[in-house]
matplotlib code that plots the C-alpha trace (Angstrom):
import matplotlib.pyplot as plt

x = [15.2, 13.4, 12.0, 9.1, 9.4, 11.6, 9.0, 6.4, 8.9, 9.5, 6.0, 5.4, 7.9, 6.1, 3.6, 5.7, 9.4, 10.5, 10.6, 13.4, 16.6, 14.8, 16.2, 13.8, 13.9, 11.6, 11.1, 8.7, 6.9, 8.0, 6.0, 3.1, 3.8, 0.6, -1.5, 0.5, 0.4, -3.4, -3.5, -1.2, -3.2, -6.6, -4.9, -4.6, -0.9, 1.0, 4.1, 6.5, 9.9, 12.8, 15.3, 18.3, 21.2, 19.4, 20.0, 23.9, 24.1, 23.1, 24.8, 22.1, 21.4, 19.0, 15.4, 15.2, 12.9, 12.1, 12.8, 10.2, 9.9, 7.9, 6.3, 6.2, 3.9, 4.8, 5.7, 8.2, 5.4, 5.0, 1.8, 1.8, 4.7, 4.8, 7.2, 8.7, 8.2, 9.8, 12.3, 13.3, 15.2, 14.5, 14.2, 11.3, 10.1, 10.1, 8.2, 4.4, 1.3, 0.1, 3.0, 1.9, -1.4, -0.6, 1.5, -2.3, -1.8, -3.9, -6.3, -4.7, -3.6, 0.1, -0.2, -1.3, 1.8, 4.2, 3.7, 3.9, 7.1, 8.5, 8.0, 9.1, 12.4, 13.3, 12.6, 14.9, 17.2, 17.6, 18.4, 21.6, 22.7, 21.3, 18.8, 15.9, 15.9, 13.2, 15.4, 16.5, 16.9, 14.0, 14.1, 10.6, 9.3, 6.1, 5.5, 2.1, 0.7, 1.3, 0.6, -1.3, -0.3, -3.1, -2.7, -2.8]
y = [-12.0, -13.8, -12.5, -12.2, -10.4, -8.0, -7.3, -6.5, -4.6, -2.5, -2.0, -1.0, 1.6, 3.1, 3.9, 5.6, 6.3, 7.7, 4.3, 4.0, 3.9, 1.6, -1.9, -4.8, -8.5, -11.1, -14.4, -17.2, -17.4, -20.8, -23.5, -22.7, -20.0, -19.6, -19.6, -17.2, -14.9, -15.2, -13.6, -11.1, -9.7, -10.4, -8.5, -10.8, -11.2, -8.4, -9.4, -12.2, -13.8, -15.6, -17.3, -15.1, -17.9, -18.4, -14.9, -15.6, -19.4, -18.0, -14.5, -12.7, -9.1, -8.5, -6.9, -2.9, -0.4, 0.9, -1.8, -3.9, -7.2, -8.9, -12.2, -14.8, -18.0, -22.0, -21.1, -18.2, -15.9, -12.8, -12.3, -8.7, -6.0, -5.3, -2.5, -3.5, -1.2, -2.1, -5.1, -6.4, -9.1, -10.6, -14.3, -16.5, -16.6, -12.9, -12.7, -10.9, -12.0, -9.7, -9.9, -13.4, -12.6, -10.2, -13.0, -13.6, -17.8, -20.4, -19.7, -16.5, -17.4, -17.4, -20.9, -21.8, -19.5, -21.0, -24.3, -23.8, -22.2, -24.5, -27.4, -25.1, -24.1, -27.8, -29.2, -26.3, -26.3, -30.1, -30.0, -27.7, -30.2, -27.4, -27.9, -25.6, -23.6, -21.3, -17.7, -18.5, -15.0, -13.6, -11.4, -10.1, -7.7, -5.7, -4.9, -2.9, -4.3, -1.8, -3.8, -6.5, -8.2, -7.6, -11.3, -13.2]
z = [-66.5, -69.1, -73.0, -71.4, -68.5, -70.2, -72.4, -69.9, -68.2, -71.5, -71.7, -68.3, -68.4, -71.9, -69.4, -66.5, -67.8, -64.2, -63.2, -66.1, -63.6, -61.2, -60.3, -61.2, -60.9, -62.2, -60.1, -58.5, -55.0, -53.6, -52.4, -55.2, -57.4, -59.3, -56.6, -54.5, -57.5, -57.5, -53.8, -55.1, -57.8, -55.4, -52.7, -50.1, -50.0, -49.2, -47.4, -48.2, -46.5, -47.7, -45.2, -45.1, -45.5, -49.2, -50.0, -49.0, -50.7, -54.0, -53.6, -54.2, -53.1, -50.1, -51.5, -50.9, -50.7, -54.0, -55.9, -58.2, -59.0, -62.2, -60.5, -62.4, -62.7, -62.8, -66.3, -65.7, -67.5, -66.2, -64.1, -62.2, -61.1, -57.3, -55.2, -52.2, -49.5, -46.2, -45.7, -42.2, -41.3, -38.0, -36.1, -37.2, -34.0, -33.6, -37.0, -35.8, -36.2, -38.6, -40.9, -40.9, -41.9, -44.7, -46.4, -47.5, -47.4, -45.9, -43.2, -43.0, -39.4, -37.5, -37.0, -40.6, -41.9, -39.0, -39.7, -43.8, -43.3, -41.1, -43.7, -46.0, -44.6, -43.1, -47.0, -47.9, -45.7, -45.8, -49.5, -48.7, -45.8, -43.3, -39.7, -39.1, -36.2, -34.9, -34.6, -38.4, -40.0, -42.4, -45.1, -44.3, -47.1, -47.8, -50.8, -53.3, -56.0, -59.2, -62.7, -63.4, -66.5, -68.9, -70.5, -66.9]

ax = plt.figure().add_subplot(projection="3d")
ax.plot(x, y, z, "-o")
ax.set_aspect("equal")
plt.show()
């Protein structure tokens, strides 16, 4: 986590200490991370997925329930603190309609958000010598929107 997200981190927790013990990360929505933030904080996007071989390329942990994450802009400045609420990992092509939807993007459709991730992931995927398939494993994850950062 960066200076800055540390900081806002700090400061959030001046405001609710019981939060003290609870894991946070700081990171970037993918494709366009500023304006994905921007449906965050309006309250359009409440849902987002990762393809599960990333999680096990980098070694990273699977989100979980309780934990929050500081998003962060183009500029890795903090923009807004959000809780995730329910993870599921599941096919693509099992991935419903109104998950879709609350991933806020677009057209707010299941085709807009199928074909975006499907350029997404084949980009992605091609840069690790990888092929798309449809039943790919998701990290699907819902998650609230608790802090907007005051200086966004």
């Amino acid at each position: 986590m960066n200076e800055a997200a540390q900081k806002y981190w700090n400061d959030y927790l001046l405001e609710h200490p019981e939060e003290k013990t609870t894991p946070v990360t700081a990171w970037q929505f993918g494709a366009d991370p500023d304006e994905l933030a921007q449906l965050v904080i309006d309250g359009y996007k409440t849902a987002t997925c990762s393809g599960h071989v990333f999680y096990e390329l980098e070694s990273e942990p699977i989100p979980a329930v309780g934990e929050y994450s500081i998003i962060l802009n183009n500029e890795d400045l903090p923009v807004a603190i959000i809780k995730t609420i329910q993870v599921e990992i599941l096919p693509m092509n099992e991935v419903s309609e109104e998950f879709a939807i609350a991933e806020g993007e677009g057209d707010r459709t299941y085709r807009y958000w199928w074909e975006a991730h499907e350029r997404f992931f084949r980009r992605e995927l091609h840069e690790v010598g990888m092929e798309f398939s449809e039943n790919m494993l998701l990290v699907c994850e819902r998650f609230e929107l608790v802090d907007v950062y005051k200086n966004c």
